[in-house]
Backbone as a ProteinNet text record, in pm:
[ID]
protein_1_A
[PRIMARY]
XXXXXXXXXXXXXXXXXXXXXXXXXXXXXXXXXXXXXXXXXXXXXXXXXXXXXXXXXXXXXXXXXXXXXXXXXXXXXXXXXXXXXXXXXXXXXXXXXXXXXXXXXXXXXXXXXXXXXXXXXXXXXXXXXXXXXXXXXXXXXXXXXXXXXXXXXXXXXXXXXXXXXXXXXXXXXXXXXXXXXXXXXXXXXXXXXXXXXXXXXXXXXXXXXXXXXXXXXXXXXXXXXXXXXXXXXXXXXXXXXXXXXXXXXXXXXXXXXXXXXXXXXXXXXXXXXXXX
[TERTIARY]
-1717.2	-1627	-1528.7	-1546.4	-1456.2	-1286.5	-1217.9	-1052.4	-1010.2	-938.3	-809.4	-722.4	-655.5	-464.5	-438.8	-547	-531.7	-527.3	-598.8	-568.3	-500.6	-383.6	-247.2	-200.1	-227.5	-167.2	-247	-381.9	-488.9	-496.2	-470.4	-454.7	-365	-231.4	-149.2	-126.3	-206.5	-262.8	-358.5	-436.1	-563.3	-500.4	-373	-262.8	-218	-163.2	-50.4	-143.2	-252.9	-369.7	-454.9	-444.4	-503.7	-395.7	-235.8	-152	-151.6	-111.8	-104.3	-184.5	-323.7	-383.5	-473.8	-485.1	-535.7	-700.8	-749	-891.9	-995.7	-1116.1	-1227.9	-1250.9	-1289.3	-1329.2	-1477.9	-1510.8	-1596.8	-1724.5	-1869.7	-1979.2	-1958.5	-2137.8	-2128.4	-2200	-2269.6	-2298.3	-2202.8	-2117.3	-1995	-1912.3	-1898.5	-1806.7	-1877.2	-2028	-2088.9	-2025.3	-2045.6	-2064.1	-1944.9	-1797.5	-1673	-1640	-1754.7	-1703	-1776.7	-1878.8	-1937.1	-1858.2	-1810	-1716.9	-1582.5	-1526.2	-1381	-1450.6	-1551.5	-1587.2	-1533.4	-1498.9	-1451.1	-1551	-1683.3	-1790.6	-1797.5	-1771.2	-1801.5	-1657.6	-1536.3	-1386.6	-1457.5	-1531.9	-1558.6	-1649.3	-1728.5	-1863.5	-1777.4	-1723.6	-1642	-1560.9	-1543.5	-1484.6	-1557.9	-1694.9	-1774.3	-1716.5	-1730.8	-1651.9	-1547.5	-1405.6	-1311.8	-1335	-1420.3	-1456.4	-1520.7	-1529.4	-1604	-1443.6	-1356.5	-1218.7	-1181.3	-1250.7	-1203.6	-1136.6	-1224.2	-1139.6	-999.6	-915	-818.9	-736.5	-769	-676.4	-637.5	-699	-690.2	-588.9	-615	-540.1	-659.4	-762.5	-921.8	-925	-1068.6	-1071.7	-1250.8	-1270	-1377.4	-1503.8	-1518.4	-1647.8	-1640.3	-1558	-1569.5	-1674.6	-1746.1	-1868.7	-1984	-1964.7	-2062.9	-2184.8	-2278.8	-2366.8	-2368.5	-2340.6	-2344.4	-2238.8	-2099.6	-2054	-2095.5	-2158.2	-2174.6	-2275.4	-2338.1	-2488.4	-2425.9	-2333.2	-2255.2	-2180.7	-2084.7	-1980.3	-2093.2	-2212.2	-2325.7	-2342.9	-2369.5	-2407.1	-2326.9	-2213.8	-2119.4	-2046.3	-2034.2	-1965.3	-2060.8	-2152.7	-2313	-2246.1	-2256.4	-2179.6	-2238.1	-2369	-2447.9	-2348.7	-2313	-2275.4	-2164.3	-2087.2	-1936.8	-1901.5	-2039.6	-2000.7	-1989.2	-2112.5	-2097.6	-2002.6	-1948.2	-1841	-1738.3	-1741.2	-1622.2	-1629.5	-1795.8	-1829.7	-1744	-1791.2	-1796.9	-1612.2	-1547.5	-1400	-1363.3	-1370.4	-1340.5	-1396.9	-1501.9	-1545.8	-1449.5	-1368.9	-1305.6	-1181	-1089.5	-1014	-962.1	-1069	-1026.5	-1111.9	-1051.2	-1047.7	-1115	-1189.9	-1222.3	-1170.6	-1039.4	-912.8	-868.5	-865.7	-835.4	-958.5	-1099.1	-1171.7	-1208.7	-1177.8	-1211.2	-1099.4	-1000.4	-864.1	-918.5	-978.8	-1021.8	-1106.4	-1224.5	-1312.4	-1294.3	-1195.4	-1133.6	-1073.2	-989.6	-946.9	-1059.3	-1116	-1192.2	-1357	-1341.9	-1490.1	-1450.6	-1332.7	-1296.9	-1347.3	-1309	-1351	-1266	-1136.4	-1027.8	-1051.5	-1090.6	-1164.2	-1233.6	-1362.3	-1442.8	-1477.1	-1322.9	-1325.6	-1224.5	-1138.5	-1052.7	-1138.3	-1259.7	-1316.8	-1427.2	-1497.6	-1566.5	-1458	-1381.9	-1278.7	-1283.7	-1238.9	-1174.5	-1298.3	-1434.2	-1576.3	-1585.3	-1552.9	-1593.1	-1512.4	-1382.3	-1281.8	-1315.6	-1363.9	-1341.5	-1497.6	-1555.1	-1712.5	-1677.5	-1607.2	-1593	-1546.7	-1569.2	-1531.8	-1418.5	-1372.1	-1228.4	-1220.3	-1185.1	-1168.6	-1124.4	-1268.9	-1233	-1164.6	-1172.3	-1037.6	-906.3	-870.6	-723.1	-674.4	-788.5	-737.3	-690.1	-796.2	-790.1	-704	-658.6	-533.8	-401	-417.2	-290.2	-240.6	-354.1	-303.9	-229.9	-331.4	-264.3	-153.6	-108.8	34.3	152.4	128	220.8	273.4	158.5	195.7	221	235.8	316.3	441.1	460.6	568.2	655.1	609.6	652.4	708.2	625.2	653.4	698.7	750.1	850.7	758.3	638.7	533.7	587	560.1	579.1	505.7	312.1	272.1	293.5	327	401.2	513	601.2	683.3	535.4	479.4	335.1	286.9	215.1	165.9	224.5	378.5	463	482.6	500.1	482.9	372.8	230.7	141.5	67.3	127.7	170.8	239.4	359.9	448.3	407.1	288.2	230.7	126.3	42.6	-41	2.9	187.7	217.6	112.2	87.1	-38.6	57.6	133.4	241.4	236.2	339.8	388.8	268	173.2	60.4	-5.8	-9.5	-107.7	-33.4	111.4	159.2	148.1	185.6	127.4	8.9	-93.8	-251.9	-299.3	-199.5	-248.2	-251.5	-91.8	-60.2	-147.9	-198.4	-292.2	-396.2	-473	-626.6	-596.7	-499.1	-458.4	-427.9	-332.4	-358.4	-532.8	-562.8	-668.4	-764.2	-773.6	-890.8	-854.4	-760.6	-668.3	-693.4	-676.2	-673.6	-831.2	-917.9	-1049.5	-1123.3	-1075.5	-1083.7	-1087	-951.3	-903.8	-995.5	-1010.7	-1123.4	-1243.2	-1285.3	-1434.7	-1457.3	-1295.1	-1288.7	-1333.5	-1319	-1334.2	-1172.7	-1111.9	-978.6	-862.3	-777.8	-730.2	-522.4	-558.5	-421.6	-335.3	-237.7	-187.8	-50.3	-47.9	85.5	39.2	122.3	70.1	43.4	-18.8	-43	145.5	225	324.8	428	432	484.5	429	327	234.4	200.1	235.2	276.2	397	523	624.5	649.8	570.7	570	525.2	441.8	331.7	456.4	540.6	590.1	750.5	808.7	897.5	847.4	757.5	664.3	673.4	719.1	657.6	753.5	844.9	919.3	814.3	762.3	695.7	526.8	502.6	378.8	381.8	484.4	517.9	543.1	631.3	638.1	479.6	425.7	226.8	170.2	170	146.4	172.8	275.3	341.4	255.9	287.7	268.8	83.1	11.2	-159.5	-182.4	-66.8	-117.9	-125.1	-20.2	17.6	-102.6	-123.1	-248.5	-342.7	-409.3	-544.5	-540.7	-445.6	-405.6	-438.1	-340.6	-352.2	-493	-556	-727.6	-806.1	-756.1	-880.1	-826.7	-743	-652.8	-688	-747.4	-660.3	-749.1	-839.4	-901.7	-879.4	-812.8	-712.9	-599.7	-555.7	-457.5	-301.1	-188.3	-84	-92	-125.4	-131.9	-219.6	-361.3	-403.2	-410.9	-293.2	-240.1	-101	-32.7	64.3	-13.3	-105.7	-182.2	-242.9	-278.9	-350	-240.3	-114.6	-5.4	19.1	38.7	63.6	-10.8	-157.8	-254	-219	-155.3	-141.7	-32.7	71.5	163.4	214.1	53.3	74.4	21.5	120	118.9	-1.9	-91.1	-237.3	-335.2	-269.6	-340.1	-286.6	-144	-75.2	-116.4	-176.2	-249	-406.9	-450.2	-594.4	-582.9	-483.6	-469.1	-374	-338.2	-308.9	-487.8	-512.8	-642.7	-743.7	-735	-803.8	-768.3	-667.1	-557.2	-620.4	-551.4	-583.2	-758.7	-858.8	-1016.8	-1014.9	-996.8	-1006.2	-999.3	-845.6	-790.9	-857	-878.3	-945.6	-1083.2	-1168.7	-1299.3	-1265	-1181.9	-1183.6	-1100.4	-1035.7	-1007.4	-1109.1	-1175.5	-1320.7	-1349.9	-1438.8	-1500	-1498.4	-1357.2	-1268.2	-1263.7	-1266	-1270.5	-1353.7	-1469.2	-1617.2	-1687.3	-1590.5	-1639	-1580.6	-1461.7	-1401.8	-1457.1	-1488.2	-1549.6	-1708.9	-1733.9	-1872.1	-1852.2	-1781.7	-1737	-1796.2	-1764.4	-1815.7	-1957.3	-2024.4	-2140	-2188.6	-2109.4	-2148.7	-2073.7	-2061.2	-2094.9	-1990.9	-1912.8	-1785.5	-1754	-1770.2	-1702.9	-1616.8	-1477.8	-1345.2	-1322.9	-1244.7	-1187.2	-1070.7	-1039.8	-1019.1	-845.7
75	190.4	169.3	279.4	226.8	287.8	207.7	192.4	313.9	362.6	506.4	502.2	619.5	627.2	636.5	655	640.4	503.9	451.9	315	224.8	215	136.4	171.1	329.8	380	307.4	303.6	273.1	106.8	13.5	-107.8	-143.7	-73.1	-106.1	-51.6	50.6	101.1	-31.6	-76.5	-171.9	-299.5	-380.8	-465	-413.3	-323.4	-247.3	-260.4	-192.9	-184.1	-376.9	-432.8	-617.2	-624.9	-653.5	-771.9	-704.1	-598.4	-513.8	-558.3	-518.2	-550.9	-699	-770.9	-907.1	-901	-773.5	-745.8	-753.6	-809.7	-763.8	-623.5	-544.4	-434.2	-406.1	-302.5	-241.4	-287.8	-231.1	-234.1	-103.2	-72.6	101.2	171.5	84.7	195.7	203.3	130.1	208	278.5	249.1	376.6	504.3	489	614.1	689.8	622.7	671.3	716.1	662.6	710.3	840.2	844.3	1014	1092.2	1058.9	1201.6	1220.9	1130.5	1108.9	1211.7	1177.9	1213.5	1327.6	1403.3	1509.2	1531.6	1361.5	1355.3	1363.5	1362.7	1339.4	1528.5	1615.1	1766	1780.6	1750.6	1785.3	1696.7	1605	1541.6	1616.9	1676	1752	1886.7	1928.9	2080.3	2049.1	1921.5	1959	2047.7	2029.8	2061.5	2256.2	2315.7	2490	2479.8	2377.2	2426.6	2395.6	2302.3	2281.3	2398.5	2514.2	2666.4	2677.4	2677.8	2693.9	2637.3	2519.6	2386.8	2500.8	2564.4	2614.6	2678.4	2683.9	2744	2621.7	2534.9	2422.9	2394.5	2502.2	2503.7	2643.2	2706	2865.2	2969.9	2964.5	3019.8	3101.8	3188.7	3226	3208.1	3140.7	3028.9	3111.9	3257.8	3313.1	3275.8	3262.4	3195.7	3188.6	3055.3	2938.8	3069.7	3079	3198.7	3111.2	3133.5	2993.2	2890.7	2827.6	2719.6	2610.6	2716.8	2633.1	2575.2	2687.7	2695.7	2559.2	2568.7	2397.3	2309.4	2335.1	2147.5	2153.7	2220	2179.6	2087.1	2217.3	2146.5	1981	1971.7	1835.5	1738.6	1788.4	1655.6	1655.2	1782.1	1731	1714	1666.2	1646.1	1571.6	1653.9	1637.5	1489.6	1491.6	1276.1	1161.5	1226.7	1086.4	1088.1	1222.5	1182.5	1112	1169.1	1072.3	903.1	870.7	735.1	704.9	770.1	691.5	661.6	780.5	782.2	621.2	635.6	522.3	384.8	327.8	261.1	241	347.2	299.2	231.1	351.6	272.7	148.2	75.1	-47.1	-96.4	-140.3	-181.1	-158.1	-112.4	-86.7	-59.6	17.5	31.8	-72.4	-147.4	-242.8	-193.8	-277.8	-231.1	-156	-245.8	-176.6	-26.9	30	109.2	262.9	171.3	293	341.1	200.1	206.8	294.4	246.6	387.7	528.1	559.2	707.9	731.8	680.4	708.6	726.2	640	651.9	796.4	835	973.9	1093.7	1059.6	1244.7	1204.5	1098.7	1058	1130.6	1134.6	1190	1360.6	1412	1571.8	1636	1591.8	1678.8	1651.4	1525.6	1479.6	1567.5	1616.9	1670.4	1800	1908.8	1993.6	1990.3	1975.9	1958.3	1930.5	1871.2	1829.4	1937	2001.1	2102.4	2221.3	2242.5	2407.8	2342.4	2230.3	2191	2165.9	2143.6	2125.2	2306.4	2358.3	2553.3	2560.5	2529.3	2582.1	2529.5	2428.7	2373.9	2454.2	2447.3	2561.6	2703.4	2773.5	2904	2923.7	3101.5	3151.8	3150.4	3127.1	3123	3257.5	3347.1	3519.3	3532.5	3526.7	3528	3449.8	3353.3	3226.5	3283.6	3299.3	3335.2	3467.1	3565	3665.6	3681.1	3621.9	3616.7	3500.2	3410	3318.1	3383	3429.4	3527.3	3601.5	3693.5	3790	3668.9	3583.5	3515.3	3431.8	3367.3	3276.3	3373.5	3472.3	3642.1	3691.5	3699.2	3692.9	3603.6	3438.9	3332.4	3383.5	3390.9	3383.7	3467.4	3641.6	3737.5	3699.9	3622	3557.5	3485	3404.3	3273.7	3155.5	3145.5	3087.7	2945.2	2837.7	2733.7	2627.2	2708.7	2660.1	2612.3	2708	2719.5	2564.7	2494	2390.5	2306.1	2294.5	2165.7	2151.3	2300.5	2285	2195.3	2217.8	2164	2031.1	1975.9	1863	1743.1	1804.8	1791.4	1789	1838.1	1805.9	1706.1	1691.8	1567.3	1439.3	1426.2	1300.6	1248.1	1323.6	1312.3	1266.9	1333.3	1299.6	1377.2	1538.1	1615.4	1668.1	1703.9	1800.8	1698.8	1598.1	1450.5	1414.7	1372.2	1331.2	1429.5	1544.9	1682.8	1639.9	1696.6	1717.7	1605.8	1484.1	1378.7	1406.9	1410.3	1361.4	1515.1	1557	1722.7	1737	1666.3	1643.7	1524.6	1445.6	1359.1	1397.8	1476.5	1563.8	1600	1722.9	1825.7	1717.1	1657.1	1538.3	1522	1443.5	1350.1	1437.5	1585.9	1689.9	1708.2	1806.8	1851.9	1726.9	1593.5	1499.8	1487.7	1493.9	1452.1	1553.8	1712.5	1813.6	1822.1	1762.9	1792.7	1629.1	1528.7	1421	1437.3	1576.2	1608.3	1750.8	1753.5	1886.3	1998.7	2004.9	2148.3	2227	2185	2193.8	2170.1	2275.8	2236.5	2204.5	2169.1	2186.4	2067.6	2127.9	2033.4	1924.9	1820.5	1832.1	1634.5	1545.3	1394.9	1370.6	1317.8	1301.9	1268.1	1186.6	1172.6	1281	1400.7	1507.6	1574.8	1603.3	1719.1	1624.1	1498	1459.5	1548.5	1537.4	1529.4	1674	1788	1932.4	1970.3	1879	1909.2	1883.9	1762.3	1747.7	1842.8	1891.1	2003.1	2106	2178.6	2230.3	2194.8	2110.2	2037	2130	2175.4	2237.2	2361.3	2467.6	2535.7	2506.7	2390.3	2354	2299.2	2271	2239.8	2399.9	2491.7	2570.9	2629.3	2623.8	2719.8	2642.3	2474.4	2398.3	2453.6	2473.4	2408.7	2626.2	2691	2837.5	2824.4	2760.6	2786.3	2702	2586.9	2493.4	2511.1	2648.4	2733.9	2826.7	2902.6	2988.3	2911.1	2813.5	2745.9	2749.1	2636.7	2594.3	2677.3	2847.4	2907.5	2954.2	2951.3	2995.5	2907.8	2760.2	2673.1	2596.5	2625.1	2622.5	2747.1	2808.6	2932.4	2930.4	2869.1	2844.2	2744.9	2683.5	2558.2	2612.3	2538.8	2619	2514.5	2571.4	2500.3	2342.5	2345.5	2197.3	2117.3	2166.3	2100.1	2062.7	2160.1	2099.6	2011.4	2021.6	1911.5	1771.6	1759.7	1626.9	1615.8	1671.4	1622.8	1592.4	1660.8	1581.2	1490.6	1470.1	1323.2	1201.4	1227.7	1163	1130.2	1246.5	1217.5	1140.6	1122.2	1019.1	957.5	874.9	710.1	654	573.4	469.5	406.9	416.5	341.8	466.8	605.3	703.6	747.5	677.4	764.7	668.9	520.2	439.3	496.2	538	626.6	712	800.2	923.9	896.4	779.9	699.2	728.1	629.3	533.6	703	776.4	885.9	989.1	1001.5	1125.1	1052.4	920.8	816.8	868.5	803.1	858.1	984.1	1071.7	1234.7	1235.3	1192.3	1235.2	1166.9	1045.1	963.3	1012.7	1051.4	1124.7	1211.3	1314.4	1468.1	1444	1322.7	1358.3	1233.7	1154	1112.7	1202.3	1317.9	1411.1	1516.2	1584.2	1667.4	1623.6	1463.4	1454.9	1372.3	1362.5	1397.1	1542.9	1604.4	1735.2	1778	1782.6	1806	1736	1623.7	1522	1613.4	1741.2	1770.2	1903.4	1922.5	2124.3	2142.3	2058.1	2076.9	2103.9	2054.1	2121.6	2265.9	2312	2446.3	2523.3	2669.1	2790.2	2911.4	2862.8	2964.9	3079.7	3200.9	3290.1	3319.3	3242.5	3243.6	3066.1	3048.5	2886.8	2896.7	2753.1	2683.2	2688.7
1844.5	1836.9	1722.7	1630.3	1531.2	1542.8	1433.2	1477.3	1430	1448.7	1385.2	1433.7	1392.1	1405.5	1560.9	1665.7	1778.9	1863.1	1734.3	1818.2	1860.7	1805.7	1861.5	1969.1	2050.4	2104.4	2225.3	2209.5	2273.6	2307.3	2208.6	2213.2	2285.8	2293.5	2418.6	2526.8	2552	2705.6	2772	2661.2	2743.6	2751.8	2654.3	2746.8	2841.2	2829.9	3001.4	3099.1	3101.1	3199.3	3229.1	3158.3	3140.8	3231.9	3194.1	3227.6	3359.4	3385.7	3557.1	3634.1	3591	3678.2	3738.2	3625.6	3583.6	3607.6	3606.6	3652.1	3507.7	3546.4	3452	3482.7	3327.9	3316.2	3428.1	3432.9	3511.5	3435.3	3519.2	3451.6	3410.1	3344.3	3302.7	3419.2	3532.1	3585.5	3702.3	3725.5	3813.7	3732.1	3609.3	3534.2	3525	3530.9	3509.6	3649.4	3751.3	3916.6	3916.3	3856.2	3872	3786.3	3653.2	3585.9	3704.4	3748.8	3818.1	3948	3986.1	4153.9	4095.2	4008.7	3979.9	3906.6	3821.6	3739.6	3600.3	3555.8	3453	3342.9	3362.7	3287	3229	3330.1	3312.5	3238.7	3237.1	3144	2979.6	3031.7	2868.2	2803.2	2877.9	2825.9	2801.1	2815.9	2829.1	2675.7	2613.1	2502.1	2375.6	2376.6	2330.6	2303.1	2430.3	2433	2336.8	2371.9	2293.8	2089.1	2094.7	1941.1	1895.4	1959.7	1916.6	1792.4	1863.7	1784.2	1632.9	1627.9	1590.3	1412.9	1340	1224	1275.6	1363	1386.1	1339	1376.5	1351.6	1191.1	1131.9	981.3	933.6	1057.8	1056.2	1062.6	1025.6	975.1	1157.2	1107.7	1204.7	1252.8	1363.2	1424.1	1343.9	1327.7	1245.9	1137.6	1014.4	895.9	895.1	941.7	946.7	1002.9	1048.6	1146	1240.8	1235.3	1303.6	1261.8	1166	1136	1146.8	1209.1	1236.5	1386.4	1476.4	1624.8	1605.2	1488.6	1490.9	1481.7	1426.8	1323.5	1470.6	1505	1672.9	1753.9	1778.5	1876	1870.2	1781.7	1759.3	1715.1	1646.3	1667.6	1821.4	1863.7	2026.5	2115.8	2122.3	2195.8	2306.7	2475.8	2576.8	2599.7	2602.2	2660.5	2548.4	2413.7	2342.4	2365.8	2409.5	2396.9	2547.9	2632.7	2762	2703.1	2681.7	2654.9	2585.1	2478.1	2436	2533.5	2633.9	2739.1	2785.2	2870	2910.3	2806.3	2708.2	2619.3	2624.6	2592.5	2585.4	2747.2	2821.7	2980.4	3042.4	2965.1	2999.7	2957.1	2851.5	2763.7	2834.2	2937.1	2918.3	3124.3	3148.4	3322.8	3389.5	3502.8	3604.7	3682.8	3742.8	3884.2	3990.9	4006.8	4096.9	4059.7	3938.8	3881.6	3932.5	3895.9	3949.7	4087.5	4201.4	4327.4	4388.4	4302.7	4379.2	4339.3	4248.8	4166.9	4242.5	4256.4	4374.3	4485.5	4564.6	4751.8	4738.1	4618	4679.3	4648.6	4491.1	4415.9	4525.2	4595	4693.6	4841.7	4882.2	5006.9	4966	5160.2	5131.8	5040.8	5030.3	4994.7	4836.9	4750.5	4670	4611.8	4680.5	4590	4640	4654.5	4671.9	4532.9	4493.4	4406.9	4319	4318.8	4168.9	4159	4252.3	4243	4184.9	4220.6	4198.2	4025.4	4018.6	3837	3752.8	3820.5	3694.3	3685.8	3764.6	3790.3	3658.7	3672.9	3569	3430.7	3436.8	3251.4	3201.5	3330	3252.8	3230.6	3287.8	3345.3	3160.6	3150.3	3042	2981	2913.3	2866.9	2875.9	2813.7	2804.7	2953.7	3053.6	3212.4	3292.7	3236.1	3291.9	3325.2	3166.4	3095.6	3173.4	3193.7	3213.8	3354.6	3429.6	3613.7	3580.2	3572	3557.9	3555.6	3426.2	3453.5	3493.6	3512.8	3664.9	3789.6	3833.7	3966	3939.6	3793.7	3763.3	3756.3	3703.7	3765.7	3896.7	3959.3	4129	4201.3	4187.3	4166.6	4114.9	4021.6	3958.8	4066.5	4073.4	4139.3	4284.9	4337.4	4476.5	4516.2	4424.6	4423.9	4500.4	4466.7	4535.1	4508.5	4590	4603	4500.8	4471.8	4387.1	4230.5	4175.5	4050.9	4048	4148	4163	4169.8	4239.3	4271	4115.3	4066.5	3967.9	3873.9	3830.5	3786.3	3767.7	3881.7	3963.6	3932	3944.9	3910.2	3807.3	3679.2	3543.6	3493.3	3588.8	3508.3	3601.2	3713.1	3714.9	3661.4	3602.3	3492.4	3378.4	3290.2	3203.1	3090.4	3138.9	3059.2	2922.9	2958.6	2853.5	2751.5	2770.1	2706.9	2566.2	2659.6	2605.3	2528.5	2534.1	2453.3	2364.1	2346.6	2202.5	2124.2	2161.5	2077.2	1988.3	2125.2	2123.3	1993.8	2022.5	1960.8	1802.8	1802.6	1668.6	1564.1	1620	1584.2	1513.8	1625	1598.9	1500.2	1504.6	1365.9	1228	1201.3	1130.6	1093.7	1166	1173.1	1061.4	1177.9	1117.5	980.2	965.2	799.2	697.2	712.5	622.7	618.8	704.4	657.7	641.2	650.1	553.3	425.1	371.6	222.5	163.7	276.3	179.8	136.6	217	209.3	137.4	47	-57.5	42.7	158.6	244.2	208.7	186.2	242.5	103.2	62.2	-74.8	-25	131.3	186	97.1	46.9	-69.3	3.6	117.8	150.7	204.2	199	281	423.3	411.5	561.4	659	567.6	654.3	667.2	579.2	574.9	677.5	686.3	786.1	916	954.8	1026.5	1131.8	1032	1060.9	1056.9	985.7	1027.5	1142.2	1178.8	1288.2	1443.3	1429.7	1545.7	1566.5	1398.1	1436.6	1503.3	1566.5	1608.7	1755.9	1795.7	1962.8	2047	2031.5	2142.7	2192.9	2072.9	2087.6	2172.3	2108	2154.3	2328.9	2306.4	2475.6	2592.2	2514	2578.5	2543.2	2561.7	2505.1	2615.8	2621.4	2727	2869.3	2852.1	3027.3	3042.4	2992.1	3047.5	3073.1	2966.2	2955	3091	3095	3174.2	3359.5	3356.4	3438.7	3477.4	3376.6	3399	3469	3363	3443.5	3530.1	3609	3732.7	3822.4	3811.6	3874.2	3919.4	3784.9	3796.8	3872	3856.8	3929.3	4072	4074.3	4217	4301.2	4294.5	4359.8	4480.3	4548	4610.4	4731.3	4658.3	4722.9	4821.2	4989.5	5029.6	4967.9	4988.6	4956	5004.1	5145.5	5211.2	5125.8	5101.6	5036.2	4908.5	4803.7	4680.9	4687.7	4819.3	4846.5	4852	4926.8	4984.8	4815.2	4729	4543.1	4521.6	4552.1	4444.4	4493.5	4626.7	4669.1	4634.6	4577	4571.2	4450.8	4366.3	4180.1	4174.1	4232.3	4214.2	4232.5	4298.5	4337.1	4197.1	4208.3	4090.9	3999.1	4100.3	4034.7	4024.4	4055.2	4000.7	3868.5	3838.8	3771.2	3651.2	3659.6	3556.7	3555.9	3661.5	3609.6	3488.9	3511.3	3422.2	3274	3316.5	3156.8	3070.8	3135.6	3053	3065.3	3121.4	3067	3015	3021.6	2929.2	2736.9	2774.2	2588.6	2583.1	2666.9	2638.4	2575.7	2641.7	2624.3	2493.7	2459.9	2309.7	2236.5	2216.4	2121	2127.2	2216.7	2202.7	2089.1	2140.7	2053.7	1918.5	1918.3	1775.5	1682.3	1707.6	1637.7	1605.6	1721	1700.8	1592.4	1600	1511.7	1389.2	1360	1250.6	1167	1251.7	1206.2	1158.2	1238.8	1206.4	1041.8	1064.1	932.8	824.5	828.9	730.7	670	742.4	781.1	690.6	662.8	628.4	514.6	394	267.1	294.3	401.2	405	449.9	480.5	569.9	402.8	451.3	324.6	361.6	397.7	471.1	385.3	352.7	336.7	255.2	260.2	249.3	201.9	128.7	97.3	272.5	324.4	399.5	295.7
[MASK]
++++++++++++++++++++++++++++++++++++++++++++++++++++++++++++++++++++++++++++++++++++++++++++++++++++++++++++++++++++++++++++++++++++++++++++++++++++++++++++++++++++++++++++++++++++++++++++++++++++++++++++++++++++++++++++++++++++++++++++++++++++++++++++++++++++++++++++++++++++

């Protein structure tokens, strides 16, 4: 697995996660057994949908490319390799102890009812997501529903907000610079400048977060009764869940921004329309 700007971040998650726990890493086929238990294998394969976008991250609009960009996404976000890489980092990095807690709860009933409603959601249409989402985070809102506080809740034990804008600002980085190396891209500005544009930006990007992050919820929850999103949050913030969702919040991102900027590295080949 090769190194990038994600990796420091990554190198001292897999000390924090070593000295804590003092455990040898997992094999691969209990890490395999723990993406399909927890349905982390279907959120990794689902990045593949949002890379339909990936020219936005340039400002462009995703037809530019027209099919060719839909071939080049296909195959650099190819859902089996980005599993294994999943695989491949989490050997490296999660404990035994680490996955047997992930499994005792997303393995119980309450488990893999919560992971069935959330593989529905990361497949389900975006357009139809967003829209039935928002209708129901509205009537929340309207109702002074209790959920909307859980959801909340249930965000800041994950540490999802925190971590996007980072992880976000990275990608964008990552992509844009190996754009303009592969002459796709004539964006004239340093990487440590557009860094540092990218994170004046975070208040906004946080408020886009916490509201989208609202919608979903509402969409892939909504099935769920209150009791039983009290008993997930309780589950989300115990301590050795709240180190699960470390070491896979870091996977996620470091998948998609390889990916992203493999892709970008890839543009000069495609025949866009319009200059980038």
């Amino acid at each position: 697995m090769r190194l990038n700007r994600l990796a420091p971040f990554f190198a001292v998650l897999f000390t924090l996660v070593w000295t804590v726990s003092g455990a040898q890493a997992a094999e691969d086929g209990k890490i395999r057994e723990f993406l399909k238990v927890t349905g982390f294998d279907v959120a990794i394969a689902s990045i593949q949908l949002g890379a339909m976008a990936g020219p936005a991250l340039t400002g462009e609009d995703p037809e530019v490319f027209g099919k060719q960009w839909t071939k080049l996404a296909e195959e650099i976000f190819d859902p089996d390799e980005m599993i294994d890489d999943a695989v491949e980092m989490l050997a490296a990095v999660m404990p035994d102890p680490l996955l047997d807690h992930g499994v005792d709860f997303y393995g119980s009933d309450l488990g893999q009812r919560v992971v069935a409603v959330e593989n529905e959601s990361h497949m389900a249409d975006d357009e139809k997501k967003y829209a039935e989402g928002e209708t129901l985070a509205g009537k929340l809102i309207d109702e002074g529903s209790i959920r909307v506080d859980l959801f909340r809740a249930m965000s800041d034990a994950i540490g999802s907000t925190e971590t996007a804008i980072r992880s976000i600002v990275e990608i964008q980085v990552r992509y844009l610079m190996a754009a303009v190396a592969a002459g796709a891209s004539d964006f004239d500005i340093s990487e440590e400048d557009l860094r540092l544009m990218l994170m004046e930006q975070a208040g906004q990007m946080r408020e886009g977060i916490e509201v989208n992050t609202l919608i979903s919820n509402a969409y892939a929850y909504r099935d769920l009764t209150d009791s039983e999103l009290i008993d997930y949050l309780s589950a989300l913030q115990d301590p050795q869940m709240g180190q699960v969702y470390e070491i896979l919040n870091a996977v996620q991102y470091q998948i998609m921004a390889d990916r992203y900027e493999a892709l970008a590295s890839r543009l000069a080949d495609l025949s866009p329309e319009q200059e980038l």
